[in-house]
C-alpha positions as CSV (number, residue, x, y, z in Angstrom):
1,X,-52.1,108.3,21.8
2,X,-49.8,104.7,21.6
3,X,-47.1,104.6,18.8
4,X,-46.6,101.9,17.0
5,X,-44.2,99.1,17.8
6,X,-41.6,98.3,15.4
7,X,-41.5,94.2,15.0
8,X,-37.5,92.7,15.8
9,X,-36.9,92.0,11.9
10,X,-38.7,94.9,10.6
11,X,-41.8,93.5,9.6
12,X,-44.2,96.1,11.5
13,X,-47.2,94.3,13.3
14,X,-45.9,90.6,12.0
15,X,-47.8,88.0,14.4
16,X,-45.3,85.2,15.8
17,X,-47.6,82.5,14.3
18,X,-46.9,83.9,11.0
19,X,-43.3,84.0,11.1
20,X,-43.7,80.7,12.3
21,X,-45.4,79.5,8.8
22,X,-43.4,81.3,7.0
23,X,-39.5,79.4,8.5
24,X,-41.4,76.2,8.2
25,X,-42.4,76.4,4.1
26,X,-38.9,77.7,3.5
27,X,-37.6,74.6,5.7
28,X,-40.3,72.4,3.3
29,X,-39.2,74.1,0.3
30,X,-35.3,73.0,1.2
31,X,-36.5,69.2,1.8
32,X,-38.0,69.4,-1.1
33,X,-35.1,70.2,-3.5
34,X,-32.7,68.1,-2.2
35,X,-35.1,65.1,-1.9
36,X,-35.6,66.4,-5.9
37,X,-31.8,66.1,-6.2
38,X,-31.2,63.1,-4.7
39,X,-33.5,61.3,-6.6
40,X,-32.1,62.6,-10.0
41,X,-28.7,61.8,-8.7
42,X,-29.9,57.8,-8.3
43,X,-31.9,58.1,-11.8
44,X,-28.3,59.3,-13.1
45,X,-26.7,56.4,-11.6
46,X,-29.5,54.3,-12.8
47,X,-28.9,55.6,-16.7
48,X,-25.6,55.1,-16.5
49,X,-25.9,51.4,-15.5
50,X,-28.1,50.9,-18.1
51,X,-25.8,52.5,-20.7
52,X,-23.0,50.5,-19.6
53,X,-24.7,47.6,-19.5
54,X,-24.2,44.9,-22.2
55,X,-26.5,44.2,-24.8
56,X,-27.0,40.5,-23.7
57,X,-27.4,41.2,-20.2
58,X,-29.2,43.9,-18.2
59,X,-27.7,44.9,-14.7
60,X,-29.0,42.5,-12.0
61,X,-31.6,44.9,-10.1
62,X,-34.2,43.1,-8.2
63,X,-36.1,46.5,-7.3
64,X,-37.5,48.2,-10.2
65,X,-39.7,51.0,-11.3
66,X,-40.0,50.4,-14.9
67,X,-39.9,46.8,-17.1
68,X,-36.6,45.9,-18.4
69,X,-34.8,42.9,-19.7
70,X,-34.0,41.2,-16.5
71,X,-36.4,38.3,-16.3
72,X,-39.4,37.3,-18.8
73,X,-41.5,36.9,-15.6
74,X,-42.4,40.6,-15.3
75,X,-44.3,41.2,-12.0
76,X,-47.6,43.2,-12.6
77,X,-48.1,44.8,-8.9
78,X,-46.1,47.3,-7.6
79,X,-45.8,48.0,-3.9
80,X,-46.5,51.6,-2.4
81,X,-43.6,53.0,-3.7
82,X,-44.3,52.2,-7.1
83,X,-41.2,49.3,-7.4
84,X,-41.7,46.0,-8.8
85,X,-40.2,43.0,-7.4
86,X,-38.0,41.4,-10.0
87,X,-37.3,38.3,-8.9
88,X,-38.1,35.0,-10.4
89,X,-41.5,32.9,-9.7
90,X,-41.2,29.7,-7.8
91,X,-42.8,28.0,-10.5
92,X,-39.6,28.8,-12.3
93,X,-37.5,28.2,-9.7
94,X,-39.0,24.5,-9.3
95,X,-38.6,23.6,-12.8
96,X,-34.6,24.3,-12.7
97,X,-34.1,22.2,-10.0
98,X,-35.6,19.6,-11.0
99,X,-33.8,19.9,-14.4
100,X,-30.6,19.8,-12.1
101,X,-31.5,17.1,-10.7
102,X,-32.2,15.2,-13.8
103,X,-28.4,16.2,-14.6
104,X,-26.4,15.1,-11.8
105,X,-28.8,11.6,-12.3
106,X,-27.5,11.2,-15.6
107,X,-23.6,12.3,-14.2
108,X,-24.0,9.5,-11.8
109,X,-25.6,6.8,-14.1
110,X,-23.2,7.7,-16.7
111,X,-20.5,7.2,-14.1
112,X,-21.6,4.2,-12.7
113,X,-21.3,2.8,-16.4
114,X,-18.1,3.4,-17.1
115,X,-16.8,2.3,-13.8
116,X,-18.5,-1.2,-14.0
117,X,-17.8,-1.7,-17.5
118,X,-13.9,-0.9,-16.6
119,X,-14.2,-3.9,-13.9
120,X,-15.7,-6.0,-16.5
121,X,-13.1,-5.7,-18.8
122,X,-10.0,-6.1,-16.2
123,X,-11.4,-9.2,-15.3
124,X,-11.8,-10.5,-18.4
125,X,-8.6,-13.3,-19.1
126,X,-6.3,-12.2,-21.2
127,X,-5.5,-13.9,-24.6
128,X,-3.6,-17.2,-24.4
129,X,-0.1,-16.0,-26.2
130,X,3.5,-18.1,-27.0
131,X,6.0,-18.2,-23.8
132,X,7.7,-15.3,-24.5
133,X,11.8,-15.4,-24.4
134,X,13.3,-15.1,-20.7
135,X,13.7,-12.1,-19.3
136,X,15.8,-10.7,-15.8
137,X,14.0,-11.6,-12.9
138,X,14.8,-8.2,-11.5
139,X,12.1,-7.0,-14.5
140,X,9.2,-8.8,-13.5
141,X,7.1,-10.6,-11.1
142,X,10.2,-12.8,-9.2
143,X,9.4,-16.5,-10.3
144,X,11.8,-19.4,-9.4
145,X,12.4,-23.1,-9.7
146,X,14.1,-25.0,-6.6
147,X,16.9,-27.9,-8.2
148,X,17.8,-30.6,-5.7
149,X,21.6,-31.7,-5.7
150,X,20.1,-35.0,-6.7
151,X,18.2,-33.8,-9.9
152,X,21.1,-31.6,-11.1
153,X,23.6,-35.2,-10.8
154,X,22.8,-36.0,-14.5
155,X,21.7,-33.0,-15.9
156,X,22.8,-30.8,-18.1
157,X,22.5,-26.4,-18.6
158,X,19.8,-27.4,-21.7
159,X,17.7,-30.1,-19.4
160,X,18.0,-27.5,-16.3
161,X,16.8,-24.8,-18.9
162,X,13.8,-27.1,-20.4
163,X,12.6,-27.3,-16.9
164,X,13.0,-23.7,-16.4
165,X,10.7,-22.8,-19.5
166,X,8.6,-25.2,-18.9
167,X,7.7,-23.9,-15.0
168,X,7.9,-20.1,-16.5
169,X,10.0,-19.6,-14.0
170,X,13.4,-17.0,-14.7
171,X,15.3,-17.8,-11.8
172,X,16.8,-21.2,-10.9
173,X,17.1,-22.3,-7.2
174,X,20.7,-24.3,-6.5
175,X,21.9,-25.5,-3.2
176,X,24.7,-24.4,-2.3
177,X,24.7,-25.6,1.6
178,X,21.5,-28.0,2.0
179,X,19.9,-28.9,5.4
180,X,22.7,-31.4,5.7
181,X,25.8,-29.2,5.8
182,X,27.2,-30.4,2.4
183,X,28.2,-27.8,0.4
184,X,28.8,-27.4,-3.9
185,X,29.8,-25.3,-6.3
186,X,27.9,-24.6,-9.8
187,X,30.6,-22.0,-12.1
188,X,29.5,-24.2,-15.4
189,X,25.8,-24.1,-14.6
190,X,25.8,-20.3,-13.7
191,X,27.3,-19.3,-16.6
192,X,25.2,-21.6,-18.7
193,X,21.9,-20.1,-17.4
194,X,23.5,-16.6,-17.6
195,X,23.9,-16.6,-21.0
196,X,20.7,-17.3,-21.9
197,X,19.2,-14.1,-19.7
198,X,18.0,-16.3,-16.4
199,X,18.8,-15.9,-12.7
200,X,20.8,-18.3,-10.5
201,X,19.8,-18.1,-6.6
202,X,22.2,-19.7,-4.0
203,X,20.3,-21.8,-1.6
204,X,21.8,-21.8,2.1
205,X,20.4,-24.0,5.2
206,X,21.7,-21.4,8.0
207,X,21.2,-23.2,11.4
208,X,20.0,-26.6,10.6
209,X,23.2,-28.3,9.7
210,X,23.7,-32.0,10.8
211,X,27.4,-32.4,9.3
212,X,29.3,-29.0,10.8
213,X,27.2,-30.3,14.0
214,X,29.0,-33.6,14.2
215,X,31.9,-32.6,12.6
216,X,32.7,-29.6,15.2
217,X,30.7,-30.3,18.8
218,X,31.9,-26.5,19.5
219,X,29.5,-25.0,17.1
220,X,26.4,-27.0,17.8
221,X,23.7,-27.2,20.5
222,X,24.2,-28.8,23.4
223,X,21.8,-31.5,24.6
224,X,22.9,-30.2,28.3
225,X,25.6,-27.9,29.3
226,X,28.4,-30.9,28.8
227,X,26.2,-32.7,26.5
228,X,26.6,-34.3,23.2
229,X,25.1,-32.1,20.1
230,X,21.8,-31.7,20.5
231,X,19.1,-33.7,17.7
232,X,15.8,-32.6,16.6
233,X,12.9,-34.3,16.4
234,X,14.3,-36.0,12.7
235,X,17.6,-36.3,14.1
236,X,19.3,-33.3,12.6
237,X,21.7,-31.5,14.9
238,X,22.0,-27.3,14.8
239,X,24.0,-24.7,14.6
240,X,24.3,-22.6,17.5
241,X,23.2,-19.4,17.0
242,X,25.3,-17.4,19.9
243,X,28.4,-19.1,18.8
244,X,30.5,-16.8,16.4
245,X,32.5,-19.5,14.8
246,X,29.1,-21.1,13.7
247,X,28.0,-17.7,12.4
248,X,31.4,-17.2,10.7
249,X,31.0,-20.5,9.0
250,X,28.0,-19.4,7.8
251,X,28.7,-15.8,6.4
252,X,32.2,-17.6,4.7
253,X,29.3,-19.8,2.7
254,X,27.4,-16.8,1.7
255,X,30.3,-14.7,0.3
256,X,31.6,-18.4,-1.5
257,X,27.8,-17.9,-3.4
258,X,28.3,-14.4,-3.8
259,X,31.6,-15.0,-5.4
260,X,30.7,-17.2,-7.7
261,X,28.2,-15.4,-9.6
262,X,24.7,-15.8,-7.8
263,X,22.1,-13.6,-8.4
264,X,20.6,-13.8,-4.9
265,X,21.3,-15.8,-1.7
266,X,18.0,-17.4,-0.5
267,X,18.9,-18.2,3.5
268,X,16.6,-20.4,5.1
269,X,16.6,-22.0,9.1
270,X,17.9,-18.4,9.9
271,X,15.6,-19.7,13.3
272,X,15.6,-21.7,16.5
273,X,15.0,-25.4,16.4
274,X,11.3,-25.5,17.5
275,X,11.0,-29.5,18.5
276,X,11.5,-30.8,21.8
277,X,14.2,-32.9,20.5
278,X,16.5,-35.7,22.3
279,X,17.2,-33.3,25.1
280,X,16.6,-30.0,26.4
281,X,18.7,-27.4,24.6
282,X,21.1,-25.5,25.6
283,X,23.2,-22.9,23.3
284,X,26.7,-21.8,24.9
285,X,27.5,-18.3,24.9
286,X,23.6,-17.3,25.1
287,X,24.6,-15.6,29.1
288,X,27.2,-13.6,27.4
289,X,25.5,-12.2,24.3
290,X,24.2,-8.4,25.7
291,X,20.7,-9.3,23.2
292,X,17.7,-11.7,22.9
293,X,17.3,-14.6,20.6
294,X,15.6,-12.8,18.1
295,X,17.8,-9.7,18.1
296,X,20.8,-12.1,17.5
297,X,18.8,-13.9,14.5
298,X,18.0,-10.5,13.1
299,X,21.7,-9.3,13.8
300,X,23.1,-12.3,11.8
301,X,21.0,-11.2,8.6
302,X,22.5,-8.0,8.7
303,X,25.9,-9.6,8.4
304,X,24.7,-11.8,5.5
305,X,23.3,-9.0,3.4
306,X,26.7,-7.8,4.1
307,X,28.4,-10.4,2.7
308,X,26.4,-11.3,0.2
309,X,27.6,-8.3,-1.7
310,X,26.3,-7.1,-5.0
311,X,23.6,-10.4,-4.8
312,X,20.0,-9.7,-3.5
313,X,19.4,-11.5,-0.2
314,X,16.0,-13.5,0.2
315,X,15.1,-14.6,3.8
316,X,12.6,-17.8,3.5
317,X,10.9,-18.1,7.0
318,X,7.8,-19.7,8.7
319,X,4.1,-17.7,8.6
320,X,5.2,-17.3,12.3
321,X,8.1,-15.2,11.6
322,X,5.3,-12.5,9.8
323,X,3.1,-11.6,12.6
324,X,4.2,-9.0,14.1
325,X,2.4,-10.0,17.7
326,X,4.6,-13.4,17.9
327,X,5.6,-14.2,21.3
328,X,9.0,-13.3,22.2
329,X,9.8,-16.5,24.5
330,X,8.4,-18.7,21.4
331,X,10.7,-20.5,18.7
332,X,11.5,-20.4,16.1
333,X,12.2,-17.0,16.0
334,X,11.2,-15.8,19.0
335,X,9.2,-12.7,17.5
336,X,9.0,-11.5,14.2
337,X,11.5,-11.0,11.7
338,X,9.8,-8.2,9.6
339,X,12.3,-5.9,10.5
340,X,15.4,-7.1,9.1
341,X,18.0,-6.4,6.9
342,X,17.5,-8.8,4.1
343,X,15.6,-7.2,0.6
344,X,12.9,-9.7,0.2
345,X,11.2,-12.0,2.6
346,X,9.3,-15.5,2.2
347,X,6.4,-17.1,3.4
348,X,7.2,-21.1,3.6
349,X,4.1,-21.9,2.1
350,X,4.4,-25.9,1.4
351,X,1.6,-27.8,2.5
352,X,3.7,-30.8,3.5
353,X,6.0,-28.6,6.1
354,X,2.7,-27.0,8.1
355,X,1.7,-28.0,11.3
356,X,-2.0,-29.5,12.1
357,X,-4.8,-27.1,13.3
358,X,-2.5,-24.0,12.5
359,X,-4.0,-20.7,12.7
360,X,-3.6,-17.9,9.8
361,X,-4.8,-14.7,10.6
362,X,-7.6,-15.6,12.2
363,X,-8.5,-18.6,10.2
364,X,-7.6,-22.1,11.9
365,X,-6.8,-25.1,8.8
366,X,-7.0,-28.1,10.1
367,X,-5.0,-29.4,7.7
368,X,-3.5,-27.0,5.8
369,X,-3.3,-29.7,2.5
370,X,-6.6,-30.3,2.4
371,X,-6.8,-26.5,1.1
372,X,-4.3,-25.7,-0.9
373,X,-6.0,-23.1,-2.3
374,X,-7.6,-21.8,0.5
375,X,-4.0,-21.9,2.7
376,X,-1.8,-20.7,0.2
377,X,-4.0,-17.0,-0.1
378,X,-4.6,-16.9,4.0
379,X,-0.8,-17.1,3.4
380,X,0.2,-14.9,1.2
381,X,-2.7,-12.3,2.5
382,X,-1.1,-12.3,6.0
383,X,2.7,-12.0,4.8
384,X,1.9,-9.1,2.0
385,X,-0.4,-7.2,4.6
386,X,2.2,-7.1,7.5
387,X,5.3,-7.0,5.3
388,X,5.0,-3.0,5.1
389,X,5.4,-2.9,1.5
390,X,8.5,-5.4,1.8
391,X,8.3,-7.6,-1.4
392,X,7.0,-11.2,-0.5
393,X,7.5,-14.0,-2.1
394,X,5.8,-17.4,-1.5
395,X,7.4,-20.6,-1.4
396,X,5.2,-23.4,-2.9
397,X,5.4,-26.9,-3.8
398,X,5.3,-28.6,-7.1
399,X,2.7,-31.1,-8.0
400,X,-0.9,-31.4,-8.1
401,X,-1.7,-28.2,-6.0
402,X,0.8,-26.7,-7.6
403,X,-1.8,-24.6,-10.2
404,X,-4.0,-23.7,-7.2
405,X,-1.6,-22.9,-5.3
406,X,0.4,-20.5,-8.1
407,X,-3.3,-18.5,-8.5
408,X,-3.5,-18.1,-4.7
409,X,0.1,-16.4,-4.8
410,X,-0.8,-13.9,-7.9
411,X,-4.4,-13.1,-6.0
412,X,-3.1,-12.4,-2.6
413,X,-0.4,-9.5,-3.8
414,X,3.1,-11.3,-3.6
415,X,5.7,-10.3,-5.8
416,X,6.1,-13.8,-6.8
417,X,6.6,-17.2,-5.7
418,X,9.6,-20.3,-5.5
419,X,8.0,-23.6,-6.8
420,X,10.0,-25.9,-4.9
């Protein structure tokens, strides 16, 4: 007779498909508790949000199971899990962006309106006032009245100030060396226009000088190497630029002005003669000096700021002299003189000194009087723009185109003008 057979864990005639059922509920019952616990652990989490959560503001939860105060578009479908979608329709959706839409319109429109009514209004003239009292020239836009030898003969400081007021100019032009050579002296008149708050402004013919010419051979240009002193095309004779005594002369004349009182020291001719003349010109000393022509123009303006002291130097040149592609084998300067020492430069604007057909940035005049207006802002436009910030005056003439040309100067940027 067969005994029976113990089973290995004591469970006596336990089938292996029955233990088999019996590991896999337990291993059921186990997923089930914890899958139990984890989801009472996220409603936890889930109640304390809510808690926490203020009052005017639920939590932002896109995935829901229950309806809460997220969105007033409740979804009514759930998916298989039982969570509703709470996100917002695109009907919605469409409707705020077209409402921003409408706001940044209105932004714009509102800018738009504001900006053209600002340009309106700055173009609008101002209110015709009474001249107000003279002022430093330093203070305002520069504005100056040229005084020939021969106008200041027989008049006095009250005539010279009349003329003054009546131009609205503050700074009064004297020559102190004109294109002659002749030299004079105005102590009286300075103090005189001094006391009554305007500027005085030393004018000094650098080169073109006819009387030092004849006076001194040594100093001049040659017409040759052994010739006679060279003329221009109006008979004046020159200065030689490479010779020092002529450059001495000059720099004595500037520290005279300085010493007397000027305000500023307005050089003009710092340049080559550009006519062909009675000869072809020769300058002594030009093998020896170690630079070019324009680097010994540009040298000699360093010395005259020098000299010139305390008094603000003015350098009055051709429209030439303000491009800064000029040829550097063409007079008068022989390049540009943008780059020099002196604290404000000047555009020779008068119509009755510019050559035919001359070319302006890009703009050929014919005539250059026939347009005053027109000239006198290609002018002005070209100097200011290639300046580098420099302050540029322009140099104008008085008389009929005198307005024209005065509204030109103001629109193309210059710091202000010399009515000559």
């Amino acid at each position: 007779m067969k005994q029976k057979t113990q089973s290995p864990k004591g469970h006596p005639s336990e089938s292996l498909r029955q233990r088999r059922e019996r590991a896999l509920n337990r291993q059921q019952r186990r997923r089930e508790q914890q899958k139990k616990g984890a989801s009472g652990e996220r409603d936890a989490v889930f109640a304390r949000r809510l808690k926490k959560a203020p009052s005017r503001k639920a939590p932002v939860t896109l995935r829901t199971r229950g309806y809460y105060r997220f969105t007033r578009d409740f979804p009514g479908s759930v998916d298989e899990a039982g969570f509703r979608e709470n996100r917002q329709s695109k009907k919605r959706a469409a409707v705020k962006g077209v409402v921003w839409a409408l706001a940044l319109l209105a932004v714009f429109c509102a800018s738009f309106t504001l900006a053209k009514t600002a340009w309106l209004v700055s173009n609008v003239p101002p209110a015709a006032s009474e001249p107000a009292a003279p002022v430093d020239s330093r203070a305002e836009g520069f504005r100056a009245l040229h005084f020939s030898r021969e106008s200041l003969e027989e008049a006095t400081a009250g005539s010279v100030i009349d003329r003054l007021e009546a131009a609205d100019a503050a700074v009064a032009v004297l020559e102190v060396k004109d294109e002659y050579g002749y030299g004079y002296v105005y102590a009286e008149l300075i103090k005189a226009l001094e006391a009554r708050g305007f500027g005085t402004a030393a004018y000094i013919s650098c080169f073109k000088d006819s009387f030092h010419t004849w006076d001194n051979a040594a100093l001049s240009v040659r017409g040759g190497a052994d010739g006679a002193p060279w003329t221009d095309n109006a008979g004046a004779g020159w200065l030689n630029p490479f010779a020092p005594e002529a450059r001495a002369l000059l720099l004595e004349s500037i520290r005279g002005a300085a010493d007397e009182g000027f305000d500023y020291i307005l050089l003009d001719n710092v340049c080559f003669p550009a006519d062909s003349g009675s000869a072809t010109a020769f300058y002594p000393g030009e093998d020896e000096y170690p630079g070019t022509r324009n680097q010994v123009l540009t040298a000699f303006v360093s010395d005259a700021v020098t000299a010139a002291g305390r008094a603000g130097t003015i350098l009055l040149t051709r429209i030439s002299a303000f491009d800064p592609a000029a040829a550097a084998d063409r007079a008068p300067a022989y390049g540009d003189l943008l780059h020099t020492a002196a604290g404000i430069l000047a555009v020779d604007a008068r119509l009755s000194l510019q050559p035919k057909n001359l070319t302006v940035g890009g703009e050929t005049f014919a005539d250059p009087a026939d347009l005053p207006y027109a000239f006198t802002l290609a002018a002005g436009e070209f100097a200011v723009n290639n300046a580098e910030n420099g302050r540029v005056l322009l140099c104008l003439e008085s008389g009929d185109t005198a307005e024209e040309a005065l509204k030109a100067a103001r629109y193309a940027g210059a710091a202000g003008w010399i009515l000559w």
